[in-house]
TORVEXKE-180276 format. One record per residue (C-alpha): residue in one letter; residue number from 0; x, y, z. Coordinates in steps of 0.02 Angstrom, whole numbers, always signed. Layout:
N
['a' NUM [X Y Z]]
...
This chain:
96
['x' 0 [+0 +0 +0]]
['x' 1 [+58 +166 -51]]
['x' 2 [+92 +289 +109]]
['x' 3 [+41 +454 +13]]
['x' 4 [+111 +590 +144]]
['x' 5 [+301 +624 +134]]
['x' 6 [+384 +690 +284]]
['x' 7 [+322 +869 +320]]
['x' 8 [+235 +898 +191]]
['x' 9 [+69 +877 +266]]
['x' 10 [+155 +1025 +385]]
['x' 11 [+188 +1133 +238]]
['x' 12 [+61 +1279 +185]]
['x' 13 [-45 +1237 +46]]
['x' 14 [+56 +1374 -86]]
['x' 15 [+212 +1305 -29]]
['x' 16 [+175 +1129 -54]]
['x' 17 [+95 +1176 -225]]
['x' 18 [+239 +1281 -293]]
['x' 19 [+359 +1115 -214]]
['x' 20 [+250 +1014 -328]]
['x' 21 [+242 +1155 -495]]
['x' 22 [+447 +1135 -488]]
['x' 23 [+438 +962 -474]]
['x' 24 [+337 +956 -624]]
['x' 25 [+462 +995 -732]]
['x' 26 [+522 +834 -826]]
['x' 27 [+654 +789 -945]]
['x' 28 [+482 +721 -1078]]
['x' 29 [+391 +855 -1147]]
['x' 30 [+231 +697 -1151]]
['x' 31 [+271 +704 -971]]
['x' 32 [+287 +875 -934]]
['x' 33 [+96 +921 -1018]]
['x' 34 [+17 +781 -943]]
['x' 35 [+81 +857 -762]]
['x' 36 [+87 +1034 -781]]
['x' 37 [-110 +1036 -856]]
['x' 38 [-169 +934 -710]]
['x' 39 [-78 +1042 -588]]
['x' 40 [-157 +1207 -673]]
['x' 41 [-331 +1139 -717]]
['x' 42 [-384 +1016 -596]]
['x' 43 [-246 +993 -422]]
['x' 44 [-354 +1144 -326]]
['x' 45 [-497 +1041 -326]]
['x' 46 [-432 +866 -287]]
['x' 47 [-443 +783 -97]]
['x' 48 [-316 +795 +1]]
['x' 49 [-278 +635 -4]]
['x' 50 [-250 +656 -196]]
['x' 51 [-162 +798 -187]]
['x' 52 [-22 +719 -46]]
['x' 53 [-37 +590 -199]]
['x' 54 [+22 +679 -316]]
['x' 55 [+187 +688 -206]]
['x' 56 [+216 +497 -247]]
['x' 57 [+168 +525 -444]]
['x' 58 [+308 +658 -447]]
['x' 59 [+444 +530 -336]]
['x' 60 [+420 +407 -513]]
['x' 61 [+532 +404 -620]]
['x' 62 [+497 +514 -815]]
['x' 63 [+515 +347 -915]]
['x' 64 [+384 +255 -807]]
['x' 65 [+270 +401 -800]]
['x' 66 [+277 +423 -1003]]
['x' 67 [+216 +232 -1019]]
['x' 68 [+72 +255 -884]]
['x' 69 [+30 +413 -968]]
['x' 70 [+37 +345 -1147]]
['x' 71 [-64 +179 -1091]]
['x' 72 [+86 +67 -1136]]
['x' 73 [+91 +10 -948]]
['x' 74 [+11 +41 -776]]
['x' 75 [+72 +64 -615]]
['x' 76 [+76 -104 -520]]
['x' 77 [+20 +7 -356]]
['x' 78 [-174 -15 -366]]
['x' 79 [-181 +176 -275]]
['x' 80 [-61 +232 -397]]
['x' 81 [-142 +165 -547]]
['x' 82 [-303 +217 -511]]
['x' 83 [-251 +387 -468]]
['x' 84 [-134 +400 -642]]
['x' 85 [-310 +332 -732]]
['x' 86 [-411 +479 -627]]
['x' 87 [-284 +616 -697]]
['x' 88 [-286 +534 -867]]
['x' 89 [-490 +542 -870]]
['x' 90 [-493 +724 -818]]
['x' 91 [-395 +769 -967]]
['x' 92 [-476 +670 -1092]]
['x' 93 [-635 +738 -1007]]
['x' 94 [-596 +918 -1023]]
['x' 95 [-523 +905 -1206]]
């Protein structure tokens, strides 16, 4: 089971943790980076908590696993994870 809160960041002010998490966005794949950045402008502000502290393990992956969850190639073997990668992929196709 995934543990979703990293050390102090439940601690951290909302802004802070979200401009930890806007940085952290930035990937080496441009696939990658869109998929992140748009769920972090569009949708993040609305999400649980729980999802958001979530999002914390989503960024810890690494940018070649990410592009073949994002792409469909693969899924996470985490059940949390993947359903939470499938969420963020369903808001976008949802919104396009």
């Amino acid at each position: 089971m995934f543990a979703p809160v990293v050390s102090g960041e439940s601690d951290m002010p909302d802004s802070d943790l979200k401009r930890r998490y806007q940085w952290q966005c930035r990937r080496g794949l441009l696939e990658v980076d869109l998929v992140l950045n748009d769920y972090m402008e569009r949708f993040f502000d609305q999400e649980s908590e729980v999802r958001q502290l979530l999002f914390a393990d989503l960024l810890a992956q690494q940018d070649a696993e990410l592009f073949e969850w994002f792409t469909r190639r693969s899924q996470p073997q985490d059940l949390q994870l993947r359903d939470y990668v499938e969420h963020i992929l369903t808001l976008r196709e949802s919104a396009h």
